[in-house]
C-alpha distance (Angstrom), angle and dihedral (degrees) to the residues before:
residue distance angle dihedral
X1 . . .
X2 4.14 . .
X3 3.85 93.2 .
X4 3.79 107.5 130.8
X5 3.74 121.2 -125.2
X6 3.89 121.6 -155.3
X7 3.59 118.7 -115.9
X8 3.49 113.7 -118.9
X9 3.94 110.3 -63.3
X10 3.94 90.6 -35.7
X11 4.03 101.0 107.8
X12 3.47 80.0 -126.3
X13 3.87 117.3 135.4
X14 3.64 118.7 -164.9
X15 3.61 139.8 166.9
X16 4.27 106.3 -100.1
X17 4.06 89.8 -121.7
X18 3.77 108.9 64.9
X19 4.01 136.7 168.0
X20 3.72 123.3 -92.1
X21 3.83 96.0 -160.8
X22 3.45 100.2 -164.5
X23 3.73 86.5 115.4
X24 3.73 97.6 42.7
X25 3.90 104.5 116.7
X26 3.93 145.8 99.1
X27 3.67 116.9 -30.6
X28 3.32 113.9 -88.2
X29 3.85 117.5 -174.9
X30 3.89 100.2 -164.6
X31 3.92 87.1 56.3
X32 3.72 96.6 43.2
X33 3.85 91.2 -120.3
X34 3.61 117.8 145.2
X35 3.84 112.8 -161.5
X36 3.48 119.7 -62.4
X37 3.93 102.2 -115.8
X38 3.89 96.0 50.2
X39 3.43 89.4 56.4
X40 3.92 91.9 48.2
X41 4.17 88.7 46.3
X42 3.74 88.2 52.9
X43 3.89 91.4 45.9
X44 3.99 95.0 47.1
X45 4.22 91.2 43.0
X46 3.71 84.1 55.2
X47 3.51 97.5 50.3
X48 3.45 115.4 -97.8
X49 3.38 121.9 131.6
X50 3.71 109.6 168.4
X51 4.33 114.7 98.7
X52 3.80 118.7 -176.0
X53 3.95 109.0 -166.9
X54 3.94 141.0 153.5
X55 3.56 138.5 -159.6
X56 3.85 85.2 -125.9
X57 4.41 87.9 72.4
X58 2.95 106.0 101.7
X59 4.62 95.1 -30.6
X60 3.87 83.8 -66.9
X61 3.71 102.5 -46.0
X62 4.26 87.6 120.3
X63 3.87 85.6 54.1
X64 3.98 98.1 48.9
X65 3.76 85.5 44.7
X66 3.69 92.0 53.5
X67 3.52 96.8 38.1
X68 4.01 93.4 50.9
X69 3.92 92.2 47.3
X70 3.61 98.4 54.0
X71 3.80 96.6 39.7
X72 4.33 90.1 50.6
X73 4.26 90.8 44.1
X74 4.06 90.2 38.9
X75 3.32 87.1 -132.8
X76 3.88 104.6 136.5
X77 4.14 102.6 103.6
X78 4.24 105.4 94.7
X79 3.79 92.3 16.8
X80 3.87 117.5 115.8
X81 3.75 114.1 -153.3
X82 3.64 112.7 -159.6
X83 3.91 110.3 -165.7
X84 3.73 134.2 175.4
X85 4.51 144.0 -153.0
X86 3.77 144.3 -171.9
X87 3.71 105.0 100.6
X88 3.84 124.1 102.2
X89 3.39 122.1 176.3
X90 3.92 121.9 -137.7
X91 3.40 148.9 -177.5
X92 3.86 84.5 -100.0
X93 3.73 101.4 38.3
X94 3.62 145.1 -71.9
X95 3.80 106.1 -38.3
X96 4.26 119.6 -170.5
X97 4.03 113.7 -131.7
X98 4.02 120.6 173.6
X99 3.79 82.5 161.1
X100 4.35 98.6 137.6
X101 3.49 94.6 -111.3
X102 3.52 99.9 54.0
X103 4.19 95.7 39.3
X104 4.19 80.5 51.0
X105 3.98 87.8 58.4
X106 3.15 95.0 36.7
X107 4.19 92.5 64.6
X108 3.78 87.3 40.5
X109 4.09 92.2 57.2
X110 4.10 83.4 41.2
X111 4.17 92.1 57.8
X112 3.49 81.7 44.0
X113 3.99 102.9 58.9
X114 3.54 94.7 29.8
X115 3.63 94.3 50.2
X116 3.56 99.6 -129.9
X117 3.98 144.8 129.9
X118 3.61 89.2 -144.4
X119 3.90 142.8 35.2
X120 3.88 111.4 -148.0
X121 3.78 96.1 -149.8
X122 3.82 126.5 -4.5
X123 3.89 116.4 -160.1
X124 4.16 122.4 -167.2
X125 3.22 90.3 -133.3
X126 4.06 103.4 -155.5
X127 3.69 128.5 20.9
X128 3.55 117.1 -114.6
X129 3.53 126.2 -144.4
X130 3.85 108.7 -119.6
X131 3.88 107.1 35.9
X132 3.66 121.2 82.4
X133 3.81 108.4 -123.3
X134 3.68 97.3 -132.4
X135 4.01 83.2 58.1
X136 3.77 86.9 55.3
X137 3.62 104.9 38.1
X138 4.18 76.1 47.5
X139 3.66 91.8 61.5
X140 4.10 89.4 49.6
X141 3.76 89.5 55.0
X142 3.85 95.7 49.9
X143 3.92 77.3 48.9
X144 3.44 92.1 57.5
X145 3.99 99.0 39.0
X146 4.18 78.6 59.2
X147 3.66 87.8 54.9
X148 3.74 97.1 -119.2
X149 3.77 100.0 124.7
X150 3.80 128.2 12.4
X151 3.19 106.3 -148.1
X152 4.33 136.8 27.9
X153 3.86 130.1 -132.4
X154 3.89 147.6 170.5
X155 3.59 127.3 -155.6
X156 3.74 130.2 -171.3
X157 3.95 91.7 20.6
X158 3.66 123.0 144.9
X159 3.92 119.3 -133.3
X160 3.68 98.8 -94.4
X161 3.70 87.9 46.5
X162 3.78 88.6 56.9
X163 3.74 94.3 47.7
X164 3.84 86.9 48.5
X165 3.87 97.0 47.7
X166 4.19 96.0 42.3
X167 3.68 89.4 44.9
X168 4.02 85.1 119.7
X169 3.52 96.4 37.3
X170 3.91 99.0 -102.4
X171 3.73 102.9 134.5
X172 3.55 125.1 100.6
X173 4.16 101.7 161.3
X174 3.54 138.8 14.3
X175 3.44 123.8 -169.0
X176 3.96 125.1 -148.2
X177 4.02 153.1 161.9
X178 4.30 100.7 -80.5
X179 3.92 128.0 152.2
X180 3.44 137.4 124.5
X181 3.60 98.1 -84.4
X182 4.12 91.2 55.3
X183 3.65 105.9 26.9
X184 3.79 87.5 154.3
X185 3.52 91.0 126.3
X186 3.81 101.5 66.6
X187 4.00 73.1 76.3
X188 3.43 113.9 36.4
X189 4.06 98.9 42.4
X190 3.66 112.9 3.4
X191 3.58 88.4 82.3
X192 3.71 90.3 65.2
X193 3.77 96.6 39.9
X194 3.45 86.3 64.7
X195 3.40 105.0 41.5
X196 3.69 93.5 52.9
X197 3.87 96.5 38.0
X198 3.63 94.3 -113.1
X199 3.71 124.2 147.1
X200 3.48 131.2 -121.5
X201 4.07 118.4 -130.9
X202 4.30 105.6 -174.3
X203 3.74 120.9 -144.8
X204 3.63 128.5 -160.4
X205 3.95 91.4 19.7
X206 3.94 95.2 167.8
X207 3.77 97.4 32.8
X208 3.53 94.6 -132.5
X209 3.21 100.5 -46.8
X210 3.22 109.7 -42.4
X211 4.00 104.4 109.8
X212 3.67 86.9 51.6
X213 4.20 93.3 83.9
X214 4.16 98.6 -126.1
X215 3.30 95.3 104.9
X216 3.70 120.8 87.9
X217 3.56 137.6 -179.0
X218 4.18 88.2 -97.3
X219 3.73 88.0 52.3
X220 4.11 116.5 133.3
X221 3.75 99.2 -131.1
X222 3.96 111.6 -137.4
X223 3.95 112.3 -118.0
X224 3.69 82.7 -119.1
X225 3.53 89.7 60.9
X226 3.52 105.9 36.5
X227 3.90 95.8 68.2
X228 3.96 79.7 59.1
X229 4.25 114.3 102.4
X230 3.79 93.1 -135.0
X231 3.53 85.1 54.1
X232 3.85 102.4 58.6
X233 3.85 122.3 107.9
X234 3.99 115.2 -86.8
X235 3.69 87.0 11.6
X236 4.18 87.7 59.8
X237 3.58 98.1 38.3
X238 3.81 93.2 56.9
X239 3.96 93.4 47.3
X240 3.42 93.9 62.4
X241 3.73 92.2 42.3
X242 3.18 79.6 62.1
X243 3.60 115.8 43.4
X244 3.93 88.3 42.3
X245 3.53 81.4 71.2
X246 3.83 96.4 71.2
X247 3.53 82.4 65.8
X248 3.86 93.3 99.5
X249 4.36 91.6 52.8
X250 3.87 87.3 40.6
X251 4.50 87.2 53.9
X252 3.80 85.9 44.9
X253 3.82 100.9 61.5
X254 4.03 92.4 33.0
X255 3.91 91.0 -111.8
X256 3.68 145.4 110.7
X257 4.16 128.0 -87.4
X258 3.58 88.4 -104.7
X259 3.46 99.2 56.9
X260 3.71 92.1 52.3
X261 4.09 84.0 48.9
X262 4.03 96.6 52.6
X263 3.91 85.6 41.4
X264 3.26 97.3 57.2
X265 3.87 91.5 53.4
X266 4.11 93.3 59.2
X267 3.62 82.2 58.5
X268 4.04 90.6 65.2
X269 3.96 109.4 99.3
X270 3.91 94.2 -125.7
X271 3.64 94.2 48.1
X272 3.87 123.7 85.8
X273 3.77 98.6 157.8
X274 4.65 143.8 15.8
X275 3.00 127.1 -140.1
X276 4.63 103.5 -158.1
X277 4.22 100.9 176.5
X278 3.76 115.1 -123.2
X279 3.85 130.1 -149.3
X280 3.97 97.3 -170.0
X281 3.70 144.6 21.2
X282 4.49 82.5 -101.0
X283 3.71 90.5 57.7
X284 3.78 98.8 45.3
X285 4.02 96.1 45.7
X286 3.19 85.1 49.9
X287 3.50 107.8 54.9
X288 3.69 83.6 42.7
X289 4.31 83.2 69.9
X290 4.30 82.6 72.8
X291 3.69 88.8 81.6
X292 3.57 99.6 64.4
X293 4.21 85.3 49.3
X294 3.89 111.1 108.2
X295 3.88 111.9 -172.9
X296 3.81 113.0 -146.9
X297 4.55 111.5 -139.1
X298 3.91 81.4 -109.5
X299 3.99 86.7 57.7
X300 3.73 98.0 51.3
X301 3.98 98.6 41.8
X302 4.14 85.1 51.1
X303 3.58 80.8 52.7
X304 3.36 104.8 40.3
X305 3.83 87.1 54.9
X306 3.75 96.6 48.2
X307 3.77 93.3 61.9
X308 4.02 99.0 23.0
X309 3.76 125.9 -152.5
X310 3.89 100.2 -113.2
């Protein structure tokens, strides 16, 4: 299934298994990353067209990858580049602005590493704590009126934020922390997705790992990993209790657990596309394989009561 869907109300058609490009950078052997823009070429020659990025991976580096790879293949008609800004780093830290004047640099420095006339959709991608969100998400659509981006988001905003920032209708996406472990969200801001037309754009769908069935209760945990609450004792042992049993649906349709887990997201009103990261060409081609995955009603209620809405 390579039919594109259109995001939200953006005009924007994209294939429904995108790029998180958080791990789009130099290779690195230890990590099993192969360089960024062979990943992308393999990506965009096996139809995907759909690249979520931020200024925050790796201070631009994912961008100027991006940007680089699509200019050198010629590949940038039909591809959607979603990008994102609110951090500035300082001599004291990393500091959040979505003050206008920084969000309006911000998509200038973005055109620039990503070597393009236009950004598709531009997300502020944390809340500040001094500017009024309709003042930032007002910013974004003088942005757009300039033709600089097409389309406007917000990621990591809380419900009141979201009410605050779309009070004049501007948002198209937000982005936000959703997977079956914390599916809090079909609660707290689905509601409003839908009631405002805006679509949904999941982060973290395999929680590092863990929805992807190779972890077992024997499993060394990774200090990286270990500080992480899905992660901790009990708490870890009954997640992959659980996830191991999706086993059965994942046998069924000749795939893997995780392609039964970022299926059953596109079946979530709100959301029309996922974004899983990718470290190598393997990774990417094969999260690609989710498209072709067609959960039956029996599939998503067994699902829906393995991992339970509380």
């Amino acid at each position: 299934m390579n039919e594109k869907v259109e995001l939200g109300k953006t005009g924007l058609y994209i294939h429904s298994i995108g790029l998180g490009a958080n791990k789009i950078a130099e290779e690195n052997k230890e990590t099993n990353t192969e360089y960024g823009g062979k990943v992308l070429s393999a990506a965009i020659e096996n139809g995907l067209n759909f690249i979520d990025t931020a200024y925050y991976y790796g201070e631009g580096d994912s961008e100027e990858i991006i940007g680089k790879t699509l200019k050198e293949n010629k590949s940038r008609d039909g591809i959607v580049i979603a990008t994102k800004g609110a951090h500035k780093f300082t001599n004291d830290g990393v500091v959040l602005d979505n003050s206008p004047a920084f969000l309006t640099n911000a998509v200038d420095e973005s055109l620039k590493r990503l070597q393009t006339d236009v950004i598709d959709l531009f997300y502020i991608h944390f809340p500040d704590k001094n500017t009024p969100k309709y003042e930032a998400v007002g910013a974004l659509q003088r942005l757009k009126e300039a033709g600089k981006i097409r389309s406007i988001g917000v990621s990591n905003f809380s419900k009141d934020q979201l009410k605050e920032a779309n009070q004049n209708g501007y948002l198209d996406v937000v982005q936000a922390n959703y997977n079956l472990i914390d599916r809090s969200a079909e609660k707290t801001i689905f509601p409003f997705m839908l009631e405002n037309d805006i679509s949904f754009v999941p982060y973290y769908p395999l929680a590092s790992g863990l929805l992807t069935g190779k972890y077992t209760k024997d499993t060394v945990i990774s200090e990286k990993n270990k500080v992480r609450p899905q992660f901790q004792d009990d708490v870890y042992k009954k997640h992959v209790e659980k996830v191991g049993k999706l086993r059965g649906i994942a046998e069924k349709h000749d795939v893997n657990i995780h392609h039964i887990v970022l299926a059953f997201y596109l079946t979530r009103a709100p959301i029309d596309a996922v974004i899983p990261g990718a470290r190598n060409t393997g990774q990417v081609l094969s999260n690609l394989e989710t498209a072709a995955v067609q959960l039956t009603p029996e599939d998503i209620q067994i699902i829906e009561n393995i991992f339970p809405l509380d």
